[in-house]
N, C-alpha and C positions, 0 to 999 in steps of 0.2 A: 504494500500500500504506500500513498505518499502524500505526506503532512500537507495541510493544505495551509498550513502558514508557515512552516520555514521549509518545505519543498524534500523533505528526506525522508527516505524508503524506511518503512519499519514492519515488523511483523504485527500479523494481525491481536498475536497475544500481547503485543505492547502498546496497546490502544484500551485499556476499561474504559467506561466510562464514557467516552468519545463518541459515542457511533464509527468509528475505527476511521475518524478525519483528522483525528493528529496524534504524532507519537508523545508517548508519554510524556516527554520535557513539554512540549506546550501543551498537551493537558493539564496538568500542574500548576505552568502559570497562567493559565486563562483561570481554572479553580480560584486560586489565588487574588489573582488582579479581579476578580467577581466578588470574594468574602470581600475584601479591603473596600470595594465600592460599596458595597453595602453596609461599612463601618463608615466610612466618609459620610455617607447619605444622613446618618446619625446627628453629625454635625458639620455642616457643609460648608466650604469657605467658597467667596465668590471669585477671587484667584484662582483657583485649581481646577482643572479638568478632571473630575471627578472619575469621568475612564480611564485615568493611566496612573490611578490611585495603586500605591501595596503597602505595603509591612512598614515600608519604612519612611514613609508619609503620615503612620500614624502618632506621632508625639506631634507634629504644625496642626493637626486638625483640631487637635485641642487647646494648646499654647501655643501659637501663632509664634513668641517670643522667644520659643527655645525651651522656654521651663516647663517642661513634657512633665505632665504628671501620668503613671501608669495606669490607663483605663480598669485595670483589677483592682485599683485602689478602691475607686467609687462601688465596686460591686461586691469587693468582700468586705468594707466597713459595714454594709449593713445585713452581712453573716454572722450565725453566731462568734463572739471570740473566744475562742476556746485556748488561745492562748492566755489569757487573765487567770484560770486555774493555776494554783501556785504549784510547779514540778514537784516539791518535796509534797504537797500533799495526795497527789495525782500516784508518785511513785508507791507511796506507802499504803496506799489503797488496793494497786495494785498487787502486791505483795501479799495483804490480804485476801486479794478474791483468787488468787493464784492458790493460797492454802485451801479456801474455799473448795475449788476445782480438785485440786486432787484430793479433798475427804468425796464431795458430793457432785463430780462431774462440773465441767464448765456449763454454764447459761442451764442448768437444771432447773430453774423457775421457769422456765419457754417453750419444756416438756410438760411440766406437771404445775398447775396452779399451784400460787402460794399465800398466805392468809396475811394481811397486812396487818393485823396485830401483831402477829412473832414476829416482826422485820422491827415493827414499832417498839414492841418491847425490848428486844436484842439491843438494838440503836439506845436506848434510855438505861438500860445497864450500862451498856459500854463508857456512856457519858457522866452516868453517876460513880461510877468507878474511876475514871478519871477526876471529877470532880472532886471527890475526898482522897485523893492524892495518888492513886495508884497510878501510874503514866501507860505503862506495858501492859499487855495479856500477858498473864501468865505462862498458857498455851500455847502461843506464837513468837512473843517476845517482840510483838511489832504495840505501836502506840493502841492504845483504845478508842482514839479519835479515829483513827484509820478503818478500823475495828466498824464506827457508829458510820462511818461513811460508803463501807462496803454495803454494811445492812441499806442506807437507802441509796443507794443506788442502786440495787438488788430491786428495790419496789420500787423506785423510778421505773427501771426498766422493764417490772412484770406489767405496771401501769400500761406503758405506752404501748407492749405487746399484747394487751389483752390477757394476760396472763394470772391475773389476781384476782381472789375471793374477797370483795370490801366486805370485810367482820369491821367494821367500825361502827361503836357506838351511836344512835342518834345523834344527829346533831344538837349540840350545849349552847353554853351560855361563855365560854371561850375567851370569842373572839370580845363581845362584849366589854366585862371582866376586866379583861385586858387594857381595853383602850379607860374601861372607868378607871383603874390604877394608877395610868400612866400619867405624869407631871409633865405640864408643859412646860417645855422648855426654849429661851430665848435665844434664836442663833445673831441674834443682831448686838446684843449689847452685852458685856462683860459679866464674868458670875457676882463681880462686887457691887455692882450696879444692878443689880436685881434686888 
């Protein structure tokens, strides 16, 4: 066969895509110079020929001045960040659900429901045991913070996969309670000037 924009013999298997009218290098760049035209069009500057737009037109599209900002920026700022999880806490979790895995299988809640009161109550030992001083599991030798965060993420996770029997109590008086407790507090002026 032969390209019908730069004029060279190619076999028919190096044509996808094509209708077998160009060999693979200019299928590529027609691909190519087609995505970028369609990022151009996004934000279109009235200088540019928007057909002989590519890859490396796109930082003027946006900073005309040179001060290219990375188009991923704008669209993973408004992803989660899961970067903001602090690594030691994230590590020590895992460590946790690692032990988890090998007494009771990994992701074992995704097989078999699990009762969110024993996630709840596990998680509230673990933190009252830290609280009056103990730091460690005994059994693990890893933090008891680790410990209460493996348990809910354990029910995070049976949550989001359907995976959980809500055994929770009626709903209380809580949230309520709570906010009747709680003192207002001034962020604008000093604690001696209250």
């Amino acid at each position: 066969m032969l390209c019908s924009r730069c004029r060279t013999e190619f076999e028919l298997s190096d044509s996808i895509g094509s209708d077998f009218r160009l060999c693979q290098d200019c299928w590529e760049h027609e691909c190519s110079r087609l995505w970028w035209s369609m990022i151009a069009a996004l934000a279109p500057s009235e200088d540019e020929d928007q057909d002989l737009m590519t890859e490396h037109d796109l930082p003027r599209i946006f900073h005309p001045d040179g001060s290219a900002e990375n188009p991923k920026d704008r669209i993973g700022a408004g992803k989660p960040p899961l970067h903001l999880i602090p690594p030691a806490a994230e590590i020590l979790e895992a460590v946790v659900m690692g032990l988890g895995a090998r007494k009771y299988g990994s992701f074992n809640w995704r097989t078999s429901k699990i009762r969110t009161t024993v996630y709840i109550a596990a998680a509230k030992r673990h933190l009252a045991q830290w609280l009056d001083g103990q730091n460690d599991d005994p059994e693990s030798g890893v933090s008891h913070l680790a410990h209460a965060r493996a348990c809910l993420g354990v029910l995070l996770d049976a949550i989001a996969t359907g995976n959980v029997i809500d055994d929770r109590p009626c709903a209380g008086p809580a949230t309520e309670l709570i906010e009747k407790h709680t003192k207002a507090v001034s962020l604008t002026s000093p604690p001696q000037l209250r």
